[in-house]
Steps between C-alpha positions, in 0.01 A plus 500: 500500500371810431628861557386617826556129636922528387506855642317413819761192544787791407384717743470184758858389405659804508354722796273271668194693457314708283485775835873480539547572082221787550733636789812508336311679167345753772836570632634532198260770385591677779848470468457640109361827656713564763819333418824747604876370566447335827094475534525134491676193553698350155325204584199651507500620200665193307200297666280747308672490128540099510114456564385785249760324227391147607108631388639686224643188369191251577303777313709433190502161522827418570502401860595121487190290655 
């Protein structure tokens, strides 16, 4: 299985699409310019830092598949 196919299946597993990955990223980018006590939901932003550290981890090649 090659690269692309495991993160493709990652992305699948984890968020169900590769739109609804691209959404939370996009949101996330947002939240890193305006992020202020109270601009978002905890949530929100945990959502963000799990799938940024879940690539982050594939990347390196440590992400169990």
């Amino acid at each position: 299985m090659e690269k692309a196919e495991i993160l493709l299946n990652w992305i699948e597993d984890t968020y169900g699409t590769p739109e609804e990955l691209a959404k939370i990223l996009d949101y996330g980018i947002e939240m890193l310019f305006y992020l202020e006590e109270g601009s978002f939901d905890r949530k929100e932003v945990q959502q963000v830092v799990a799938a940024i550290r879940g690539i982050v981890v594939w990347l390196r090649g440590s992400y169990p598949c």
